[in-house]
Residue frames as qw, qx, qy, qz and C-alpha x, y, z in Angstrom:
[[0.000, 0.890, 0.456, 0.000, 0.00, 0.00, 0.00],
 [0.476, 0.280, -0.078, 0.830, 1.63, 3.46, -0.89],
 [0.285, -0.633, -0.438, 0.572, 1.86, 6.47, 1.62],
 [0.296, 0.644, 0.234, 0.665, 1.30, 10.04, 0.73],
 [0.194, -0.381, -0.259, 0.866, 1.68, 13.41, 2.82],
 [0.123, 0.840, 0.395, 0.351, -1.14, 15.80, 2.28],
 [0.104, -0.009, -0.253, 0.962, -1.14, 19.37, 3.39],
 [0.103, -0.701, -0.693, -0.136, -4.91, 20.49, 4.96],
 [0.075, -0.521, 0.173, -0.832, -5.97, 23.36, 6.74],
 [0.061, -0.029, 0.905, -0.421, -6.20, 22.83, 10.55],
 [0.635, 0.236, 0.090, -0.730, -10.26, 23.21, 10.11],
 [0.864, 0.168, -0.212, -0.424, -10.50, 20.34, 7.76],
 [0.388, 0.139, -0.886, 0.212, -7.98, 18.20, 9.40],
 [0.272, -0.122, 0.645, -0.703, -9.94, 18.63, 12.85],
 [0.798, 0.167, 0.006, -0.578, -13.38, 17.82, 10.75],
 [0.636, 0.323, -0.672, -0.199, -11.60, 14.70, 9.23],
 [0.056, 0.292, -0.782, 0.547, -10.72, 13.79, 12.88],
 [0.557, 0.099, 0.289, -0.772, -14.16, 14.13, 13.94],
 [0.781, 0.286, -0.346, -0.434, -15.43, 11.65, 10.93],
 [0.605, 0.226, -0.747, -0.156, -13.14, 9.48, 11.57],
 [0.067, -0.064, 0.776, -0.624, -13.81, 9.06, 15.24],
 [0.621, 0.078, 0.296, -0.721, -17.55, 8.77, 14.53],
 [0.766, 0.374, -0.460, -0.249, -16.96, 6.13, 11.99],
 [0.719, -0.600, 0.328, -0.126, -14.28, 4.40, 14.58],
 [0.897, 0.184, 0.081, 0.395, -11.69, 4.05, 12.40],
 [0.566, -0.517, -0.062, 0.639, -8.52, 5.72, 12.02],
 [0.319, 0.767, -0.184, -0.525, -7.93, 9.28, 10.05],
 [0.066, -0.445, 0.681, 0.577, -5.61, 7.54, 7.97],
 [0.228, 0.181, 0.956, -0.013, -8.43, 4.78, 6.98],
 [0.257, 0.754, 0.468, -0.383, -11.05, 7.43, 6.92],
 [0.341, 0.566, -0.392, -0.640, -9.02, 9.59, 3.77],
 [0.078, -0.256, 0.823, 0.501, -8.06, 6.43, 2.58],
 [0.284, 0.533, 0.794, -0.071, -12.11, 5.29, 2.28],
 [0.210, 0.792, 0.075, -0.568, -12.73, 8.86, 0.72],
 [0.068, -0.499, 0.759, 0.411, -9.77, 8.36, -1.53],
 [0.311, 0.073, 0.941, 0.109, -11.43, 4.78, -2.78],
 [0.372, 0.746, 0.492, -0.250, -15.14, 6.47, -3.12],
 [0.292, 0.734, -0.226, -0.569, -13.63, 9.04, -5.56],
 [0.002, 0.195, -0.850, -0.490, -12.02, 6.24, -7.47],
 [0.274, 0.359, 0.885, 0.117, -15.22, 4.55, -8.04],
 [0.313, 0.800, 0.260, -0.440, -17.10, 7.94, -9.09],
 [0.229, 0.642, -0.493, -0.540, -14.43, 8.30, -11.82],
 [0.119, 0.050, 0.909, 0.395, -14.95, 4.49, -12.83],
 [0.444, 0.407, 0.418, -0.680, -18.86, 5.37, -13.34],
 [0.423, 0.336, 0.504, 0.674, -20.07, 5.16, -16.75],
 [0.014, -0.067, -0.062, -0.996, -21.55, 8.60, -18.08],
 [0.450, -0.508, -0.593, -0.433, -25.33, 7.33, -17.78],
 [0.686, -0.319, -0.601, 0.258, -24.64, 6.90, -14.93],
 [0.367, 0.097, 0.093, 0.920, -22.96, 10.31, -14.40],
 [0.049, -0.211, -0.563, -0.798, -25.92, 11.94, -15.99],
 [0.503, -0.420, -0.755, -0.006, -28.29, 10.16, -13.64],
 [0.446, -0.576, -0.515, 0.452, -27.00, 11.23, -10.72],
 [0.001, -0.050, 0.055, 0.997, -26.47, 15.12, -11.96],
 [0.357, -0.289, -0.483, -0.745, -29.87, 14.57, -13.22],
 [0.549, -0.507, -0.663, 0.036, -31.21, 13.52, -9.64],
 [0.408, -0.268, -0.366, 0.792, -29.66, 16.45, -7.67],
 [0.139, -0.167, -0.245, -0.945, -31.47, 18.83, -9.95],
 [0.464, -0.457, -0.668, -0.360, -34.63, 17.09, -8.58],
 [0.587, -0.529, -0.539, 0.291, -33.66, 17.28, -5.35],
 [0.229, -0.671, -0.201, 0.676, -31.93, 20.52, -5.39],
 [0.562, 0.743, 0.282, 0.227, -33.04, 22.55, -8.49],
 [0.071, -0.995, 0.049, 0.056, -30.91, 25.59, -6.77],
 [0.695, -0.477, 0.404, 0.355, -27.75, 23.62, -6.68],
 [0.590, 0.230, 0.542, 0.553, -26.80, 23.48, -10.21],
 [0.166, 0.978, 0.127, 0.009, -28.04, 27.59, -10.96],
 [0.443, -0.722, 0.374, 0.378, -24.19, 28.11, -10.98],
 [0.589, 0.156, 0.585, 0.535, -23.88, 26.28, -13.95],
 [0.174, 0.861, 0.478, -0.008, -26.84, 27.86, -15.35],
 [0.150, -0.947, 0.041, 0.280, -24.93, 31.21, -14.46],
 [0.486, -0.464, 0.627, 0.394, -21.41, 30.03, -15.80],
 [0.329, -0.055, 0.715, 0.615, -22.57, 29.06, -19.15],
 [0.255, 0.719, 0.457, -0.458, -25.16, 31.37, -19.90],
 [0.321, 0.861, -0.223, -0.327, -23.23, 33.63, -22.30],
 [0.474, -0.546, 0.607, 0.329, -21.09, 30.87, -23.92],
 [0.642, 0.225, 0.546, 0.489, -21.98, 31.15, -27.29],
 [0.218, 0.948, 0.084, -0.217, -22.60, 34.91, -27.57],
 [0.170, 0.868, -0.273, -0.378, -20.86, 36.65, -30.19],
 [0.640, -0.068, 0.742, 0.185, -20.07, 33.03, -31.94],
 [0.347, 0.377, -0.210, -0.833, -22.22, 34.37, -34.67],
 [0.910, 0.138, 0.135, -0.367, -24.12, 31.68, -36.98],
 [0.707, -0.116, 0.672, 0.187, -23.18, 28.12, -38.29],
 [0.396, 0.290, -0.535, -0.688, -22.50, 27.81, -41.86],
 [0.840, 0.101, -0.083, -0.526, -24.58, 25.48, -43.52],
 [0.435, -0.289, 0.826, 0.215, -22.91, 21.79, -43.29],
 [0.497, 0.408, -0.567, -0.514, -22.92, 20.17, -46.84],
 [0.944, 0.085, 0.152, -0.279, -23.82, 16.61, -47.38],
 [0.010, -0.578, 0.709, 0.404, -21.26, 14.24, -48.57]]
């Protein structure tokens, strides 16, 4: 098993502490379960993906108005498509 050195801020080391004491394992056990959960979100497929973006909006329509806000203007001044030709 390889070791790494993060750097936190004390705040989220203290919270990690906290988790891992409520969980009753040790911090190092408790990143290293975090650490594991991100790898499976990145093996997902995209339906999957999709799903679960598409379930937060249910549950939290407000969460995702950032996007909304972020890619509002991201084809202005793009002007039109040419026509695409047939081959």
């Amino acid at each position: 098993m390889a070791q790494v050195t993060i750097y936190v801020k004390e705040s989220a080391l203290e919270a990690a502490k906290i988790a891992a004491s409520r969980a009753k394992i040790s911090v190092s056990q408790w990143f290293a379960q975090f650490a594991e959960a991100q790898e499976q979100k990145q093996k997902q497929s995209w339906p999957e993906f999709f799903a679960e973006v598409d379930q937060l909006l249910l549950r939290e329509p407000e969460a995702l108005d950032g996007w909304n806000e972020l890619l509002k203007d991201r084809y202005t001044g793009l002007g039109v498509d040419a026509p695409r030709e047939s081959f």
